[in-house]
N, C-alpha and C positions, 0 to 999 in steps of 0.2 A: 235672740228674742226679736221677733217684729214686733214693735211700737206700732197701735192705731190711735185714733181716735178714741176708742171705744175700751181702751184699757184703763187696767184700775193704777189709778196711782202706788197705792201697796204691792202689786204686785209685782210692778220696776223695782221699785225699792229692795223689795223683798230679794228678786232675781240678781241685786247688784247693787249694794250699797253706798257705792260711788257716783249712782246717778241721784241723789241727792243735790251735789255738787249743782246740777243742770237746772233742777229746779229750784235749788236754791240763787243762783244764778242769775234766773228768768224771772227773779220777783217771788215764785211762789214759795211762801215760807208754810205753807200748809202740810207739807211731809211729816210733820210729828203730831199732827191733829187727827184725832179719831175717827173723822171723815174720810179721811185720804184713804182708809183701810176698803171704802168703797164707792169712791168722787173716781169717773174719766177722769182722763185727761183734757177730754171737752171740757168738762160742765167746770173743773178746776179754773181752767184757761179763761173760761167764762167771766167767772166770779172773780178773776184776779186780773180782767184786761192784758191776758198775754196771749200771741196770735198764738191758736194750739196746733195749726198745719207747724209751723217754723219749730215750736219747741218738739213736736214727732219728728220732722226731720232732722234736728240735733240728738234726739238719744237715736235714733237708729243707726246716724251715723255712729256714735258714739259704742253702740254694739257690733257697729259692722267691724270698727278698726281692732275691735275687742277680740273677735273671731280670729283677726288677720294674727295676732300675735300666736 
């Protein structure tokens, strides 16, 4: 999975339930809220003062090392 900007929260979650962890992590406790099923990752990052470029390049990484296994 590539991580942008522009993706829904739910849908990480969805593709991988251990990215949770990431966001939970990064402050944002909004994973189990109703929104998140269609909040970016911007506008989350936004609302939650967390830089949203660094938390895209942590779950990407996070997917890439996923792949490597």
């Amino acid at each position: 999975m590539n991580v942008t900007l522009e993706t829904v929260i739910g849908d990480i979650v969805d593709r991988d339930e251990n990215t949770a962890d990431i966001f939970l992590e990064s402050g944002m406790h909004c994973i189990t809220c109703p929104v998140s099923r269609m909040e970016t990752v911007e506008e989350a990052a936004m609302v939650h003062g967390v830089d949203a470029d660094e938390l895209v390049a942590r779950l990407n990484r996070y997917f890439a090392e996923k792949e490597k296994k």
